[in-house]
C-alpha positions in Angstrom: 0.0 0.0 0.0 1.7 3.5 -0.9 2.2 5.5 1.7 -0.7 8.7 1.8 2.1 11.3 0.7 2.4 9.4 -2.3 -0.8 8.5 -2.9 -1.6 12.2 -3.1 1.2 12.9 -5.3 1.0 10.3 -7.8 -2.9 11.7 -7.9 -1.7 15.1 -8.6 -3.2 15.9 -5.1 -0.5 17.6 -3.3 0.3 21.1 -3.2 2.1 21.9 0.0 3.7 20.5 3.3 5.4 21.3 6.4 8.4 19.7 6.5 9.5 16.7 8.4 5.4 15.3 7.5 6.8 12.6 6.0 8.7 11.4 8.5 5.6 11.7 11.3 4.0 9.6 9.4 6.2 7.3 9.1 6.0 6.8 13.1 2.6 5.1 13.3 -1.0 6.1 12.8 -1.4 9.6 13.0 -4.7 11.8 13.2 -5.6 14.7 11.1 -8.3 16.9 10.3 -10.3 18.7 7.8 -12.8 21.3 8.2 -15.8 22.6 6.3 -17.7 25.0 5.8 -21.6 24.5 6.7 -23.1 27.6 4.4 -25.2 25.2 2.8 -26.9 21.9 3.5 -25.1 19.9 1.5 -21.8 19.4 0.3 -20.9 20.0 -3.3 -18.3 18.8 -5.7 -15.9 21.1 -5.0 -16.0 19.5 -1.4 -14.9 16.9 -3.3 -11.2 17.0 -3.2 -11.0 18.0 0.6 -13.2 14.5 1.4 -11.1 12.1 -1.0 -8.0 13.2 1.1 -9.8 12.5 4.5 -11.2 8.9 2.6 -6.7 8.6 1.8 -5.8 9.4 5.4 -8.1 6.7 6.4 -7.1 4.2 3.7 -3.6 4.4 4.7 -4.4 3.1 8.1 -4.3 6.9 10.3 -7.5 8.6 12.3 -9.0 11.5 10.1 -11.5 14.2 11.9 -13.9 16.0 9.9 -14.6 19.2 11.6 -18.0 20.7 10.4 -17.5 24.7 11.3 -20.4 25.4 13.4 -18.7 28.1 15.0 -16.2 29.4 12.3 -19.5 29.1 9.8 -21.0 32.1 11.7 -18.3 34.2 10.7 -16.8 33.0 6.7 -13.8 32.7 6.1 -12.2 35.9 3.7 -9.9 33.6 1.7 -9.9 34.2 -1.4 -13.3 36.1 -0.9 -14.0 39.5 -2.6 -16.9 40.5 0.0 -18.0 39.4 3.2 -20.7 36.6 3.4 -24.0 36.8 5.0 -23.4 35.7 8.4 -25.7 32.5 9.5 -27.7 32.2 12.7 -27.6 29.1 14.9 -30.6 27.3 13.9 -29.6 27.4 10.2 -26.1 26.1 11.0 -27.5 23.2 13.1 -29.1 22.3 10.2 -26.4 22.6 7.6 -24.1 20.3 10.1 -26.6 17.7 10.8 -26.9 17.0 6.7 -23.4 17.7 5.9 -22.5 15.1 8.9 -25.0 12.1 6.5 -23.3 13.1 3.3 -19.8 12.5 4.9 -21.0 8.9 6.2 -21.1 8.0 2.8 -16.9 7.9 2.4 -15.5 7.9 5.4 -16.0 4.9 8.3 -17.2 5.7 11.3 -18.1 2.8 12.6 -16.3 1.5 16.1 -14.5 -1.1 14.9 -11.4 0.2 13.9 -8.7 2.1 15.6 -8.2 4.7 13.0 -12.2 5.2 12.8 -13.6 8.9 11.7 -15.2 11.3 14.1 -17.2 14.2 13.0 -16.4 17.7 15.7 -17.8 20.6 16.0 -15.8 24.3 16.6 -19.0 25.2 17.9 -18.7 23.2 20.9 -15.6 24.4 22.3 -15.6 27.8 21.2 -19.3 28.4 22.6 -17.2 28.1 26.0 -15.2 31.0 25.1 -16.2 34.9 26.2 -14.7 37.3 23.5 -12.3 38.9 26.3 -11.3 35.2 27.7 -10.2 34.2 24.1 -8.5 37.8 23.3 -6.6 37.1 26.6 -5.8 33.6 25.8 -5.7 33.1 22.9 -5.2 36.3 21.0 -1.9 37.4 22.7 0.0 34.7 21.0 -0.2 36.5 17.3 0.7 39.6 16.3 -0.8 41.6 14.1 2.3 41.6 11.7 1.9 37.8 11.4 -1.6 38.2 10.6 -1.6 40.6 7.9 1.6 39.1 6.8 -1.2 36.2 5.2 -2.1 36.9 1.2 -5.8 36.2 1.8 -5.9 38.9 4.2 -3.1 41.7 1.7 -5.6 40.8 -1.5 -8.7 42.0 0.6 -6.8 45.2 1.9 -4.8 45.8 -1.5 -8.1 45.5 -4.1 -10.1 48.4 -1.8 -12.9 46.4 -0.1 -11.3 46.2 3.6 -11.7 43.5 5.9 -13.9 43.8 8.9 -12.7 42.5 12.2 -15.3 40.0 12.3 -13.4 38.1 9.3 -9.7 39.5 10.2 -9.9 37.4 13.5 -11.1 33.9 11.2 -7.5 32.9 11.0 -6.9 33.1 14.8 -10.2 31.1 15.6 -9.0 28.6 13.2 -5.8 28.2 14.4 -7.6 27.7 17.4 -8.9 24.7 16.2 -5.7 23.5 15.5 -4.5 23.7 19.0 -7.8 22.3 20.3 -7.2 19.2 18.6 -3.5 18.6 19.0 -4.2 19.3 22.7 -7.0 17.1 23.6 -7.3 14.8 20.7 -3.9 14.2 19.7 -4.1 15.6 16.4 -1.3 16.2 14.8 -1.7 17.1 11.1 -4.4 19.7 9.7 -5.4 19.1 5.9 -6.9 21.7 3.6 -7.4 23.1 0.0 -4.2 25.3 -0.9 -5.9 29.0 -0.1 -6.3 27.6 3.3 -2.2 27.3 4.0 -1.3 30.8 5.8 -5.3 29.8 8.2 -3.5 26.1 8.5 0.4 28.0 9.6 -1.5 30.1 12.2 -2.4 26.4 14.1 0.9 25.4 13.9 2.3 28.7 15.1 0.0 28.4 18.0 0.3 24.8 19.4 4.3 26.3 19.2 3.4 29.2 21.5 0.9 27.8 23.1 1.8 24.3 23.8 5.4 24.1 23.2 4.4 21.1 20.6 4.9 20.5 16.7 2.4 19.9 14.2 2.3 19.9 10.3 0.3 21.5 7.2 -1.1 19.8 4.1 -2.6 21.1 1.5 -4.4 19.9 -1.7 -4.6 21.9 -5.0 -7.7 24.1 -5.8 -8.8 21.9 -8.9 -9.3 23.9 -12.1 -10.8 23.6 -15.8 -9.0 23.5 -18.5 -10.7 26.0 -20.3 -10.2 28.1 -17.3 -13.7 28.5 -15.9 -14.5 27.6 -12.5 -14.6 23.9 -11.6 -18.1 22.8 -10.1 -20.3 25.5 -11.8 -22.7 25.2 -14.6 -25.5 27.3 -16.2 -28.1 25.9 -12.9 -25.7 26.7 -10.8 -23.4 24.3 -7.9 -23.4 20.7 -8.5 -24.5 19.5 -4.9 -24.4 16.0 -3.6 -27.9 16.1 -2.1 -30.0 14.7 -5.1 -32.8 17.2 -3.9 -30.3 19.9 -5.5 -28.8 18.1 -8.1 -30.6 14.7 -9.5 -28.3 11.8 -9.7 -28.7 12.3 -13.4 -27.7 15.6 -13.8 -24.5 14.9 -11.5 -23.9 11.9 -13.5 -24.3 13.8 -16.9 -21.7 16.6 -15.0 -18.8 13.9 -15.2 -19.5 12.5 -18.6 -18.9 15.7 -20.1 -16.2 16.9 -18.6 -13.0 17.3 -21.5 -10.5 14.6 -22.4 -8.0 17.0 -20.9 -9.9 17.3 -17.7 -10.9 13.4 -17.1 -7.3 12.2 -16.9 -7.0 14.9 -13.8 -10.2 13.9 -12.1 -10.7 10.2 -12.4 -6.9 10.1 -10.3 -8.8 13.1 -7.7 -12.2 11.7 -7.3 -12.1 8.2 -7.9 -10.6 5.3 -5.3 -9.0 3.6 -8.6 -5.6 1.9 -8.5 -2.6 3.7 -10.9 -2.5 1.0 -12.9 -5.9 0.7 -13.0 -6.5 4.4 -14.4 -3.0 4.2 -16.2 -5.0 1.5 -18.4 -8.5 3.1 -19.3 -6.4 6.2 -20.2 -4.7 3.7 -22.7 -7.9 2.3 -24.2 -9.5 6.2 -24.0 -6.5 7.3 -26.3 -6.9 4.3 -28.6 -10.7 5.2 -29.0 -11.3 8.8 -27.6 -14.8 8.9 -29.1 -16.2 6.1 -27.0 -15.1 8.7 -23.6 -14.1 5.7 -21.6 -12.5 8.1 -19.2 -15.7 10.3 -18.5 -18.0 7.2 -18.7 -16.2 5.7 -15.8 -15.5 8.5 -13.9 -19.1 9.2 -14.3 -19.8 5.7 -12.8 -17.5 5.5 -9.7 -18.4 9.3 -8.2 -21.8 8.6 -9.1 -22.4 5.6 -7.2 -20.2 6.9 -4.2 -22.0 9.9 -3.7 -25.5 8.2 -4.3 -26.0 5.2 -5.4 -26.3 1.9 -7.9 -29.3 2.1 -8.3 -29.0 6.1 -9.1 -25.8 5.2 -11.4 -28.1 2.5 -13.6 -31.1 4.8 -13.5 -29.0 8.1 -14.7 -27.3 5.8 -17.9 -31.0 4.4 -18.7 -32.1 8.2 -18.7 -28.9 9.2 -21.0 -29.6 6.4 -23.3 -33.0 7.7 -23.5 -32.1 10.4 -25.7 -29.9 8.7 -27.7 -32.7 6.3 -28.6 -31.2 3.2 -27.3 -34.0 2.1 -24.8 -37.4 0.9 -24.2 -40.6 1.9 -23.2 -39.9 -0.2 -19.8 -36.7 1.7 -19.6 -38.8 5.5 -19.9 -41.3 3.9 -17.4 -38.8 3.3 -14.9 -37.3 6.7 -14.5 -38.6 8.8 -11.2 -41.0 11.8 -12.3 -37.5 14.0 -11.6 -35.2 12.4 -13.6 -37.8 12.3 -16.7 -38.8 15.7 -16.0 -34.6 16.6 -15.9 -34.0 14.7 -19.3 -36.3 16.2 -21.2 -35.4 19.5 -19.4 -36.5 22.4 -21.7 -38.3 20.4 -24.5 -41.9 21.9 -25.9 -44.9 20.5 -23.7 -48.5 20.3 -24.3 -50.7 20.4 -21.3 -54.8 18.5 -22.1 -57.1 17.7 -19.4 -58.1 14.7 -18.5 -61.9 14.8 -20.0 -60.4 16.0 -23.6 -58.0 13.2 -23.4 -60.6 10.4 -22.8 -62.4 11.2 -25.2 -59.6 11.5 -28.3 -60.6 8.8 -30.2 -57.7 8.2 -32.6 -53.9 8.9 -32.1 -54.4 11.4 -35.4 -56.7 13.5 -32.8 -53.8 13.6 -30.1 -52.4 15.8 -32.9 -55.4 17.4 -33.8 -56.1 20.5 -31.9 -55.2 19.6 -28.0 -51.4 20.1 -29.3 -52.0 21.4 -33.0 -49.5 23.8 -33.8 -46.9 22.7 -31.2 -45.9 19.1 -32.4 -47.5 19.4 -35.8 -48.9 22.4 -37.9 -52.2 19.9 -38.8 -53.3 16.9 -39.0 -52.3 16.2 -42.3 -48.7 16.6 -41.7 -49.3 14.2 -38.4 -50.5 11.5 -41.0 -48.1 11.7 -43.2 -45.0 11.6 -40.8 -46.7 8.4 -38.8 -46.9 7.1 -42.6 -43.2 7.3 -43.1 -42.5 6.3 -39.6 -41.0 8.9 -38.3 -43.4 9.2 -34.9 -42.7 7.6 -31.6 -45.1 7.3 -28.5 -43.4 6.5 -25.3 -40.7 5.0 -27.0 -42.8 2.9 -29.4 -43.4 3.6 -33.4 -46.7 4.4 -34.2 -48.0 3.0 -37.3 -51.7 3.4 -37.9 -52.8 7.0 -37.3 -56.2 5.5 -37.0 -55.2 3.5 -34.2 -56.7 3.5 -30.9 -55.2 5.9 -27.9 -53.9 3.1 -25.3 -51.1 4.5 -24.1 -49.6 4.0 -20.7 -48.9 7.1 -19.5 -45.6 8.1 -17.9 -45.8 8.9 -13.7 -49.3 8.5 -14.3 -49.7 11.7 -16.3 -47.3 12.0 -19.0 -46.7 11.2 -23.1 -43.2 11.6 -24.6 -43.6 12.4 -28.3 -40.9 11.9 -30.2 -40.9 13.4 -34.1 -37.7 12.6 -36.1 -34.5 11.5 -34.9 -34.4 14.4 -32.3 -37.4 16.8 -31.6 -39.3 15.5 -28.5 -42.4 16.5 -27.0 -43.6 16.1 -23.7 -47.7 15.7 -23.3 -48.9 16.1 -19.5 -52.1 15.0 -18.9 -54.4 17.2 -15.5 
């Protein structure tokens, strides 16, 4: 088993470290954490990278926490920030940590059966014990001033004209607070984070010195980018969470299968738990046959079913294949009223009641006036293009436009029309 510094590295997942890491590690099982930030309730993909490292800690036989900001989240971080965030009251956080805790089940174990098993903290609960004068007496006369604005994410806030308020100037101290909690009472030696986090991660060190008189060591992890430069994570809707409420497992999975050639040999070695010469091998067959997208199809597949499920992965690929007319009308039936609704995302829709419906006696009168003008211009052109084949009903060809309506409709309420190769329609019976 590779050690977890070369894990990371062979993955292209290291960016920085204290020195002498290596050798800690080296001792014995070692603990570690990772924080997040609970703005949200739910994780998303750029959270990504941060819980892969935890789920490599872990692999490699040491203790990781995952420290859920409860406290720190009421204040945001300024790294890399151009404004301040809206600040979060207590009930909302509570929230955002209780789902954020679920979604981090999913990779790391926390079972009791294992030495090196995770634990889930909160800053909340220890800094909730703190007055503000107690902490800038304890805590607070440890680091200067000079050390603090010495850090770039605090010089880019002061040098591009939007300040800093003290609220986010004293983030860096409570995190390195953190730090020291941990070493001190949990025996945690080593604090992980995305690469903007490093001069936050130094602070921790700097205090466990002055504080404690101990050592401890920095990690950090690249901040993953596109290779077309725009911002990893983001599309047109928005984040791409991992609570299917915000993101259906189909659009997550359709996320990864389109990612570029360029881009798939990066992730599938960062968010995948595949062996080097496992990846080292589809990349082989991907180059041989770049059109077939081996690469996105199976990174698509292992994120997929580690953030949801099988059963999500198998229904996402039906729903793909769907458009590509390679499935069934017991493949169309099977999708969830989301995911069909999320396919065919966008596509013209004809809304009939009920009454109007029962009583169309012909398919020719589905495409009479309850949808005339939308799918066809008149009946006549309906005819003809049933004639020559060319229309579909829930995935089957309709061949007599005389022919009866008997349709099993889709979720209970729903046609898909499909005219040509490509143009689908989508009729919703109320």
């Amino acid at each position: 088993m590779n050690s977890f510094i070369e894990e990371l590295r062979w993955r292209g997942m290291l960016q920085d470290m204290t020195p002498e890491i290596e050798e800690h590690l080296s001792k014995g099982m070692a603990s570690a954490y990772l924080g997040f930030d609970p703005t949200a309730d739910s994780l998303h993909i750029g959270h990504l990278v941060g819980v892969m490292t935890l789920l490599h800690f872990q692999r490699a036989g040491h203790k990781p926490f995952a420290l859920v900001g409860g406290a720190t989240g009421m204040i945001g971080d300024p790294s890399f920030k151009s404004a301040e965030r809206n600040l979060l009251n207590k009930d909302t956080l509570d929230h955002n940590v209780s789902c954020i805790k679920a979604q981090l089940s999913k990779f790391l174990d926390f079972s009791g059966a294992t030495e090196n098993k995770a634990e889930l903290v909160n800053n909340y609960d220890w800094m909730s014990q703190f007055s503000f004068l107690e902490f800038i007496r304890d805590v607070g006369k440890h680091i200067t001033v000079n050390y603090m604005m010495s850090k770039d994410s605090v010089k880019r806030r002061l040098e591009d004209g939007n300040g800093l308020s003290f609220t986010e100037f004293s983030y860096q101290l409570i995190q390195g607070y953190d730090f020291y909690h941990l070493w001190k009472n949990r025996n945690c030696s080593i604090q992980l984070g995305g690469s903007d986090q490093w001069g936050n991660i130094v602070t921790g060190t700097e205090l466990i010195r002055r504080m404690g008189g101990g050592s401890a060591y920095a990690l950090t992890v690249p901040l993953i980018t596109k290779a077309d430069g725009t911002k990893f994570g983001k599309t047109e809707g928005g984040s791409v969470w991992l609570d299917p409420e915000k993101t259906s497992p189909y659009a997550f999975y359709q996320f990864w299968l389109n990612v570029s050639d360029e881009d798939a040999s990066k992730y599938i070695r960062i968010f995948t738990t595949l062996d080097q010469a496992s990846i080292e091998g589809l990349e082989k067959e991907h180059q041989e046959a770049p059109h077939l997208r081996i690469l996105q199809k199976e990174i698509a597949k292992n994120v997929t079913i580690m953030v949801h499920s099988e059963e999500d992965f198998e229904m996402a690929v039906k729903a793909s294949a769907i458009l590509f007319g390679k499935s069934s009308t017991e493949d169309l039936a099977s999708l969830d009223e989301r995911t069909f609704l999320q396919v065919f995302d966008g596509v013209p829709q004809v809304q009939i009641s009920k009454s109007d419906y029962e009583g169309l006696e012909s398919v020719l009168d589905l495409f009479g006036e309850p949808s005339q003008g939308v799918i066809f211009s008149s009946k006549g052109e309906a005819r003809k293009m049933i004639q020559g084949g060319g229309v579909s009903i829930n995935k089957e060809k309709i061949a007599d436009p005389n022919g009866g309506i008997s349709f099993e409709l889709l979720q209970g309420k729903y046609l898909l029309v499909q005219k040509g190769k490509k143009n689908y329609y989508i009729v919703e019976i109320r």
